[in-house]
matplotlib code that plots the C-alpha trace (Angstrom):
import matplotlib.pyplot as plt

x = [-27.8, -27.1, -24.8, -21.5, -21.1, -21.7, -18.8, -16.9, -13.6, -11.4, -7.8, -8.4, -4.8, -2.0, -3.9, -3.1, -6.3, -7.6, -10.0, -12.8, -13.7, -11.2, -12.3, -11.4, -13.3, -16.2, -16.1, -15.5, -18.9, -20.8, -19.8, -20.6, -24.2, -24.4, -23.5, -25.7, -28.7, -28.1, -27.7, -29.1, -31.5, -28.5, -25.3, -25.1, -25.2, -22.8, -18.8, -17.5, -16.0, -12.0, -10.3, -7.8, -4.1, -2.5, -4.4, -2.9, -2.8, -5.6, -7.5, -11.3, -12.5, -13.7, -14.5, -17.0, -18.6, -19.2, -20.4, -23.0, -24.0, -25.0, -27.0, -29.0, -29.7, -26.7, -26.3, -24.0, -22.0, -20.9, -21.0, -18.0, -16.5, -16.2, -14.5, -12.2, -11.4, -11.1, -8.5, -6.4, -6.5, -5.7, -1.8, -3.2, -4.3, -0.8, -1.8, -5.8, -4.3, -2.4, -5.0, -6.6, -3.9, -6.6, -8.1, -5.0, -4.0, -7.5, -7.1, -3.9, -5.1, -8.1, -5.8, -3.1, -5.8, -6.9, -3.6, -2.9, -6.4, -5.4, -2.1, -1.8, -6.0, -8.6, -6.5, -3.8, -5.8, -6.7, -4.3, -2.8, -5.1, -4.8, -8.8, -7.7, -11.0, -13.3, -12.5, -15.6, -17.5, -19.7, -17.8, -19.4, -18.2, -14.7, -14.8, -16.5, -14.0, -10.9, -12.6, -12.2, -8.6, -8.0, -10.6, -12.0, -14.0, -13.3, -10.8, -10.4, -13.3, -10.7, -10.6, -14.0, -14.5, -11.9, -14.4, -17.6, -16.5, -15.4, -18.4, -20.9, -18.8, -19.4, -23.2, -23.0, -21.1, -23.8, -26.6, -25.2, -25.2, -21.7, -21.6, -18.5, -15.0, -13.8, -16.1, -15.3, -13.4, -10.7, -13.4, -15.5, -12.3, -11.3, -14.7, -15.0, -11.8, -13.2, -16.1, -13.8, -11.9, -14.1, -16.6, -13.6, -12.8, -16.9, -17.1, -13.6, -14.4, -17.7, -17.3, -14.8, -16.4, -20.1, -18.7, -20.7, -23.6, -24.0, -24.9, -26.9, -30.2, -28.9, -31.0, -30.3, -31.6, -29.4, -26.3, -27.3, -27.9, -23.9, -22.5, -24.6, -23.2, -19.9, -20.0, -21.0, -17.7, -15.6, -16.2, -14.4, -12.2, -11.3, -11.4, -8.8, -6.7, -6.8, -6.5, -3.6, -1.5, -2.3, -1.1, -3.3, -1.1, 1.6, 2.7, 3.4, 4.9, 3.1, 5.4, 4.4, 0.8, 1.2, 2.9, 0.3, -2.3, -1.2, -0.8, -4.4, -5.6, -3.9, -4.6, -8.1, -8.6, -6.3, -8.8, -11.7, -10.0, -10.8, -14.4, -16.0, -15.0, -17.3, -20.6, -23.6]
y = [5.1, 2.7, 4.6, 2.5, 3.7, 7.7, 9.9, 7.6, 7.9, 6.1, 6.8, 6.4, 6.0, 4.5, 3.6, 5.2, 5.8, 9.3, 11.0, 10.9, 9.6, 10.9, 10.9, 7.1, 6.5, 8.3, 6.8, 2.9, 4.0, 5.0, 1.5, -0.6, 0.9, 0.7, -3.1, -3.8, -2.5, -4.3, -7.6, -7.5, -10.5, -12.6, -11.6, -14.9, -17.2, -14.8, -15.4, -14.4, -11.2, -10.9, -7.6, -6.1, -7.6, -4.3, -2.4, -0.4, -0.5, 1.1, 1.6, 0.5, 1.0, -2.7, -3.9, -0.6, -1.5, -4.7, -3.8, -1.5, -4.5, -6.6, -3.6, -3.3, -7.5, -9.0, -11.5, -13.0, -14.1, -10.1, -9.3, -12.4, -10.3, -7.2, -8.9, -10.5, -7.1, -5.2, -7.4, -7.5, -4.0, -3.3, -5.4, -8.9, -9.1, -7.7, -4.9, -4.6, -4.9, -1.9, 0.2, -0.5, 1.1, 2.0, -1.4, -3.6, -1.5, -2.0, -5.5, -5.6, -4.0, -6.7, -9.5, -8.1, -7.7, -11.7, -12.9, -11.3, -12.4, -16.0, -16.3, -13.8, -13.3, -10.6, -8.0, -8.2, -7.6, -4.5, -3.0, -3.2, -0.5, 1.2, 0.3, -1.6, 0.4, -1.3, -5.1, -6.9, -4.6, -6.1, -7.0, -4.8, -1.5, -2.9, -3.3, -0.3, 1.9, -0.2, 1.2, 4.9, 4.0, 2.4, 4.0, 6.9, 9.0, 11.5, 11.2, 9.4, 7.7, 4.5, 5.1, 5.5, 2.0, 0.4, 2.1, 1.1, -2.4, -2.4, -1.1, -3.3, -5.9, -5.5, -4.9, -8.5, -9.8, -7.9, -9.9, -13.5, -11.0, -12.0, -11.0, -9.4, -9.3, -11.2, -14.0, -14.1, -17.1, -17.0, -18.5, -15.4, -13.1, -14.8, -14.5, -11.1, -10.2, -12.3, -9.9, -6.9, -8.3, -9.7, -6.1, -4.3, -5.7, -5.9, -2.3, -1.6, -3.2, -1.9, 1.6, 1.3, -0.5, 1.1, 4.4, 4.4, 2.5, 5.3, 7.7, 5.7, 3.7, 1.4, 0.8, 0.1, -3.0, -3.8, -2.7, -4.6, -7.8, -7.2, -6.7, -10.2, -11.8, -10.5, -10.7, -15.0, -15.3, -13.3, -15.1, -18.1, -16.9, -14.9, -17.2, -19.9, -17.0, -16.1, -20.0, -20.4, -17.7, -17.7, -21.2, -21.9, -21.2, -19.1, -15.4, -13.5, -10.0, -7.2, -6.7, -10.6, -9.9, -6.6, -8.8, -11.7, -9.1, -7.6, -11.5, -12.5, -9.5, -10.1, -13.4, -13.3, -10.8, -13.3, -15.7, -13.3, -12.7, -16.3, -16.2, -16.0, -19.4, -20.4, -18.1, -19.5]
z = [-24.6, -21.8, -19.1, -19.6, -23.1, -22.2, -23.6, -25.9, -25.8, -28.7, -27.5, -23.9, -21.6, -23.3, -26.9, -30.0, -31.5, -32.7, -31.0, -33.5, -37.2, -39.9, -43.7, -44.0, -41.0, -42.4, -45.9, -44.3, -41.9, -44.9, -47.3, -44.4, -44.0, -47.9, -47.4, -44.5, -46.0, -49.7, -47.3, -44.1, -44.3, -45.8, -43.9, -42.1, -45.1, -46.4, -47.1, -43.7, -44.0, -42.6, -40.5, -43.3, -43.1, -42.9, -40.6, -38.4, -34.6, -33.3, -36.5, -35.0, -38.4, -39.4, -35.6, -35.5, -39.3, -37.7, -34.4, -36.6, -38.6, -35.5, -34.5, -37.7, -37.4, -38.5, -36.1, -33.4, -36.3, -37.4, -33.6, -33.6, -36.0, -34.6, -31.3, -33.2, -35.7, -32.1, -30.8, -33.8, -34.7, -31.5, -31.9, -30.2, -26.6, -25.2, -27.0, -26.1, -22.7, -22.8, -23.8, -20.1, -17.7, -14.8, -15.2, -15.0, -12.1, -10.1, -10.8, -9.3, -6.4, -6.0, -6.8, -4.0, -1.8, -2.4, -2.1, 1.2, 2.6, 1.7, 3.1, 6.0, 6.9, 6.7, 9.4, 7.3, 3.8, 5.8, 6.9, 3.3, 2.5, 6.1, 6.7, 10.1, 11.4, 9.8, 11.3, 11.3, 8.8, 6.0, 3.4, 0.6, 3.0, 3.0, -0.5, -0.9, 1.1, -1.5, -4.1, -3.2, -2.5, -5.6, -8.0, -7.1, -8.3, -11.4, -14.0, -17.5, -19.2, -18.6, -15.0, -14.7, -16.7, -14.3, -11.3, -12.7, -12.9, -9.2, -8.1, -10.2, -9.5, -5.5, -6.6, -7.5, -4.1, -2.6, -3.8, -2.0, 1.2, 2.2, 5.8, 7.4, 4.9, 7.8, 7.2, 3.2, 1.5, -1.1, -3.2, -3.0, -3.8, -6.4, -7.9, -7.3, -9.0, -11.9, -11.6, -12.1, -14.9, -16.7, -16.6, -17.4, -20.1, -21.9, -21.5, -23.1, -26.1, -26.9, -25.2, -28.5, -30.4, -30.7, -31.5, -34.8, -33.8, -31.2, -34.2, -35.9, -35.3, -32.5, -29.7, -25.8, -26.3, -29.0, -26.7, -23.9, -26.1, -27.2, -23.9, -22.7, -25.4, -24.7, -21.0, -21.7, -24.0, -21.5, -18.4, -18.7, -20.8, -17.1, -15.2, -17.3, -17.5, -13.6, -13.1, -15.2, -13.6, -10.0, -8.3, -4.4, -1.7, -3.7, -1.9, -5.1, -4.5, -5.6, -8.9, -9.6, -9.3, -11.2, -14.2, -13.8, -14.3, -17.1, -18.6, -18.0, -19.4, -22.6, -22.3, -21.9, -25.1, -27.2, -26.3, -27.0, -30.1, -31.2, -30.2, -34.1, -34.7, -31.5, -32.6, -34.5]

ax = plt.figure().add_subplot(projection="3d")
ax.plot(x, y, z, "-o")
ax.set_aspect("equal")
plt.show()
């Protein structure tokens, strides 16, 4: 199984899920395999299939049958399905968003550490993290140093999602070979914080997501194919969310940036939330 969806975890900080199948988990696993394999070479010219009205918060039950169906060859179409069943069953996108604690919090962190760069310059973006020392250092080590500060290492599997995004995230900053942090624009930050969100929030949803696909015959391949998909959907969802929320030149205080956070996150999974209606 690919590394990012190792141990899953369906209550994770702050959500309300349970912390495996129960009998109605089971049984709703069981009729969507009976469904998928009666109707797997027609799902897409099937009647789209809807989350149920009166499910409760939390209850991944429909998202996961999806998710499964995708896997067995369902199409983008049941994969739109489950993103959409994942954000409602989990109360909207203010409520997918609480269900990422560690992640809004890292974001914050990146996003404070942005802000400061732009208005007030690199020294001061270090010292806001007591890493004066490392002046003039490439920017990946800067970044890399924030990360231990902000997300070390150990802890919940949500934590650990909110690290592996930081850290894959300065993977990709590392590819452009930045130089020195001192020598970084606001254009770069803001990217890379649109990194972090954005991988946060892909591995959420299918960490929860593929629970039952993890047990059946799902492949890496067929995981890595979702999280593409999802990862294409997410990004500028991000990035309208960050744009909308963060005005150039503005000094938000930390408790702003906090709350800003928080509303892109939800935000960007209301958005997400609409994707089916965008899949062929």
């Amino acid at each position: 199984m690919p590394d990012w969806v190792d141990g899953v975890d369906s209550g994770m900080d702050g959500g309300g899920d349970d912390d495996g199948p129960t009998q109605d988990d089971s049984e709703g696993t069981g009729e969507a395999d009976q469904g998928q394999d009666a109707g797997q070479t027609s799902d897409l010219d099937a009647t789209p299939q809807t989350a149920p009205a009166a499910a409760a918060a939390g209850d991944f039950q429909y998202p996961r049958g999806q998710f499964t169906r995708f896997t067995n060859g369902g199409g983008r179409k049941a994969l739109g399905r489950a993103l959409k069943g994942y954000v409602s069953s989990a109360g909207g996108g203010a409520g997918a968003a609480r269900r990422m604690p560690s992640s809004t919090r890292v974001a914050s962190g990146v996003a404070g550490l942005a802000s400061t760069f732009a208005n007030e310059g690199p020294a001061a973006a270090l010292a806001r993290f007591n890493l004066q020392d490392l002046a003039g250092r490439p920017a990946t080590e800067v970044l890399e140093s924030v990360a231990e500060i902000i997300c070390p290492d150990g802890g919940t599997i949500d934590e650990a999602i909110a690290r592996d995004a930081m850290l894959e995230a300065i993977g990709d900053l590392a590819a452009e070979d930045p130089g020195a942090f001192d020598e970084l624009s606001s254009d770069q930050l803001n990217d890379f914080l649109c990194d972090v969100i954005e991988r946060s929030i892909v591995t959420k949803v299918l960490n929860e997501i593929g629970t039952n696909a993890l047990h059946g015959s799902a492949t890496d391949a067929d995981f890595r194919e979702a999280e593409q998909i999802t990862r294409d959907y997410t990004h500028g969802r991000v990035r309208d969310a960050l744009g909308s929320r963060f005005d150039p030149g503005s000094q938000p205080t930390q408790a702003e940036i906090d709350r800003s956070i928080s509303n892109v996150f939800a935000d960007s999974f209301e958005m997400l939330g609409a994707v089916l209606e965008s899949m062929q």
